[in-house]
C-alpha positions, 0 to 999 in steps of 0.5 A: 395480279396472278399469272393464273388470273391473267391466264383466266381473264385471257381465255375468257376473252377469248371465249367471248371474241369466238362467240362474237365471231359465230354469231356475226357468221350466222347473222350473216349467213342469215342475212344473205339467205333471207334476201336470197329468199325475198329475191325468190319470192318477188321473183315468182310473183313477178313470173306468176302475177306479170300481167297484173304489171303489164294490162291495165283493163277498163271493163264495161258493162254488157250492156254498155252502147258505145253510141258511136254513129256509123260504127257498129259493134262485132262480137268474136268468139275464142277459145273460151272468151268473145272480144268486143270490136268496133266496125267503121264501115264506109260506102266504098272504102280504099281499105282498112286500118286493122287497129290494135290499141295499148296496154290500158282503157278498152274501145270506149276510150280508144275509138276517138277519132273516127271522122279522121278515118272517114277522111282519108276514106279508109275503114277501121277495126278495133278490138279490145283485148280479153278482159278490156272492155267487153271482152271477156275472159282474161288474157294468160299467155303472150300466144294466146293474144296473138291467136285472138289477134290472128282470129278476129283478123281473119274474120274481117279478111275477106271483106277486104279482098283487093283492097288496101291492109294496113295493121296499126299497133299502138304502144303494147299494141305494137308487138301484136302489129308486128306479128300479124304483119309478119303473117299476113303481109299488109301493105302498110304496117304502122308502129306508134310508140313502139317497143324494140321488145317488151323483153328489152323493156324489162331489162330495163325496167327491172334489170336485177331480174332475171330473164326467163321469167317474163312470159311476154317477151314480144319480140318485135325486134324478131318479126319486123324483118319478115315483113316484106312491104312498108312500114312506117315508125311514129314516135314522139322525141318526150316519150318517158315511157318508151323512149324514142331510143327504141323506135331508133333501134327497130328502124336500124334494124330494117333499112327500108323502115321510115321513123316519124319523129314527133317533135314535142310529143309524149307517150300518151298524146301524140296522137293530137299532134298535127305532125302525126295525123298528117303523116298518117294521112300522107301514108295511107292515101301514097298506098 
């Protein structure tokens, strides 16, 4: 072979080998940027589209009759909507137990243990958030939930003048309890299930997001130590979807904070647990 041709072959090579080597620098560069891509788009559905993830509604008809005896419905205007709640009201009650329910369902399906409320002599209010239910609206801002909270509280306030307040969050609900217990400063304040913040749950839920685009940070971890009476943690020890570690975490955050631990129970049955109701019985009648 000529020193010619090998000199030929040898550029050749080294033609293709260049080639080669831009074409795996743009796939790469490609690829790095159509992930960063996908990144941005998940990202903007998730800040746009986050209360499709965090509220599952049941609607119900206008028309529909809760037929529960004794309680009576109450229809309370807000801004651009009006929120269904039902009203357990007793002859001569030692209070009322302000009830504010979880991310899912509505009034129908979370207004289930009335006579426990008769028991223990204490009234009780419920209300379904925008779109739960028979509310209307739907709900578009963490500050609004808590307006329609401050609204239908105060319109029952009144009505409770000298008698005992306790405000109960559930689940979700518990973030909106703590606020308003920040607020208004009930006697009891009762957390079942609780989040440390549904910033927290987030993190860890969905750690390779970004911070900033949850518009619901709900920072009960925030709120729980402006709240000067008793509060009360009940959380069940197979809780997979809020995990005790968070009712642990609220309670160190305030020393006079008790933690009811719910041996066996989960996320979405404690509140069948005998340990549970006679704690919550225990708790109301000691006020």
């Amino acid at each position: 072979m000529s020193a010619k041709w090998i000199t030929l072959a040898a550029s050749d090579t080294s033609t293709a080998g260049g080639r080669a080597g831009k074409w795996l620098k743009r796939a790469g560069i490609a690829l790095v940027a159509g992930i960063a891509v996908g990144y941005c788009i998940i990202s903007a559905l998730v800040y746009f589209k986050q209360e499709g993830l965090i509220f599952r509604p049941s609607p119900l008809p206008a028309d529909h009759q809760f037929g529960i005896a004794g309680v009576e419905e109450v229809s309370i205007p807000v801004a651009g909507a009006k929120l269904s709640a039902l009203h357990l009201k007793l002859p001569n009650p030692t209070g009322v137990v302000f009830f504010l329910h979880g991310n899912a369902g509505n009034l129908q399906t979370w207004m289930t243990n009335v006579d426990f409320y008769r028991r223990v002599n204490y009234d009780l209010f419920m209300l379904d958030y925008r779109g739960f239910g028979k509310s209307t609206g739907r709900i578009e801002s963490e500050q609004q939930l808590h307006e329609d909270v401050r609204t239908a509280w105060n319109g029952i306030a009144q009505q409770y003048a000298g008698k005992k307040i306790v405000v109960y969050g559930r689940s979700l609900g518990t973030g909106l309890a703590t606020r308003l217990a920040s607020e208004i400063q009930p006697e009891l304040t009762v957390l079942v299930s609780p989040y440390f913040s549904l910033e927290a749950m987030a993190n860890e839920i969905y750690p390779w997001l970004p911070g900033f685009i949850n518009r619901y940070p709900m920072t009960s971890n925030q709120w729980l130590s402006a709240i000067k009476r008793k509060v009360v943690i009940a959380h069940g020890d197979r809780d997979t979807l809020i995990p005790i570690s968070h009712g642990e975490r609220l309670k160190k955050l305030r020393e006079a904070t008790e933690l009811l631990v719910i041996t066996g129970a989960g996320h979405n049955d404690i509140h069948k647990f005998p340990s549970y109701l006679d704690g919550l019985a225990d708790q109301l009648q000691k006020l």
